[in-house]
Each structure stands twice: as C-alpha cells, then as structure tokens.
N, C-alpha and C positions, 0 to 999 in steps of 0.2 A: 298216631293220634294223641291229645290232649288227653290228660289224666281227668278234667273238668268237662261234665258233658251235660246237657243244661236240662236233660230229662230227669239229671238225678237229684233233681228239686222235689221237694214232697210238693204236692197240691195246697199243702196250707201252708207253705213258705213263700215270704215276699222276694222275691226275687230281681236283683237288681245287676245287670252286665249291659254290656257293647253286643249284641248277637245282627251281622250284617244280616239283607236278605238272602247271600248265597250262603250262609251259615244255616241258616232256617231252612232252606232248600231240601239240605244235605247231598249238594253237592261239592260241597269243599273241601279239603283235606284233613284241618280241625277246628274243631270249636269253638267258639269264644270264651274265655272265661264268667261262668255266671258266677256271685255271691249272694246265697242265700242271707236272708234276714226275716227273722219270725218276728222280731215286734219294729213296728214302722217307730218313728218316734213322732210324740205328740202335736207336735208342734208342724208336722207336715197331716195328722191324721185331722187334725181341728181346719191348717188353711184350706183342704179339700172340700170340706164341709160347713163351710163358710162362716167359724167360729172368730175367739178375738183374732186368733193368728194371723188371719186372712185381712182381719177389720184393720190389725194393725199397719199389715205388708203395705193395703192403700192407703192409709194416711202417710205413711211414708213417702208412699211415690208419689203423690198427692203434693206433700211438702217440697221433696224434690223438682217437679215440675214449677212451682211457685217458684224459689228460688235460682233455678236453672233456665226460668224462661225468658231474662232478657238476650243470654246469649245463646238458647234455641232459636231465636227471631235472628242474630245477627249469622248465625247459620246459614239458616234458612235465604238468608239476602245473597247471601255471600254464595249459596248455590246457583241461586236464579242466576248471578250478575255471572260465574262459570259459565254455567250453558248459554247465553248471552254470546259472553267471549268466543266460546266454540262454534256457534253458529256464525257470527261473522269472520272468525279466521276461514271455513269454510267457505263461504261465501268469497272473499278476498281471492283466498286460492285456485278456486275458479275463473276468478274475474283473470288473472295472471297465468290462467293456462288457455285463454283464447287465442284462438290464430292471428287476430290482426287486432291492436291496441284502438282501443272505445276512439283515440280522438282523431283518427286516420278515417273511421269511416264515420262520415255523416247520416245521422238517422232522420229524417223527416225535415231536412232543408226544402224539400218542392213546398210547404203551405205555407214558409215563411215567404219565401222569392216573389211567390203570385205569377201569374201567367205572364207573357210576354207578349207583346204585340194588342195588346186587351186596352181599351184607354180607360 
C-alpha cells in the first residue's frame, strides 16, 4: 500500500490530488497521492468569489474571443464544409454499392412514352 493515504488530510487542509472513483471506493490496491495545502492562494480564493481575479480572467477571454474571432468563423465553415464532405462521400459510396448501375435501369420511362394505341 502507498505511504499517502488521503484520510490523513486534517479537515482543515485544502486538499489537492488525482483520487479515481475506484480509489474512493476502496477497492483498489493504493491510493492516489493527495497533497495537502492549508492556504489556497489569493488569487484562486478572490476568482471563486467573483473578485478582480475573476473580473480580470473575463476580460481576457473576452479580448481573446475578439481577436481570435475572425478565424473561429473560418473554423467553424471549415467544419460545416467536413461534414458536408463526409455526408456526400457517403452518399457516393452507396450510390457505387448498388447492384445494377442507375443508367442500365430506367426509372419512370412509361409517363414519358404515353400510352400506345390511344390517338
């Protein structure tokens, strides 16, 4: 078993590890390692609590999205016109795994002919 075992966190320690849910279970062999931390640092305790940290985090992404949005749209196209692509390769592929090729069999020649015998 691990020397680190994540009960031996005090209650008033912040506590920060990788603990899977088979770990948490205890049914696993060992433990994750936890690392305790008794003071968070400011600067995560203020974005929680929606201080400047937080005011500042969105104006950044804020900026970022401004300047990153002409080539999120071309993206974005560049997605659509993919799945586009892929739906008619499929389509095509299908078309080329029929038993007998589209122009060997005529589909709806009798309304062009018109009856016979009819003046």
């Amino acid at each position: 078993m691990s020397t680190t075992d994540p009960s031996a966190a005090k209650p008033d320690d912040f506590a920060i590890g990788s603990i899977s849910k088979r770990d948490r279970s205890g049914s696993g062999d060992e433990a994750a390692p936890v690392y305790p931390v008794k003071h968070p640092t400011m600067s995560y305790a203020g974005a929680a609590k929606g201080r400047p940290a937080a005011q500042k985090t969105r104006s950044l992404l804020a900026q970022s999205r401004d300047r990153y949005s002409p080539y999120m749209k071309e993206l974005e196209t560049c997605r659509f016109m993919n799945g586009v692509r892929v739906v008619r390769t499929l389509i095509l592929d299908r078309i080329k795994c029929l038993p007998t090729p589209l122009n060997q069999c005529p589909v709806g020649m009798e309304s062009i002919e018109g009856p016979r015998g009819v003046g």
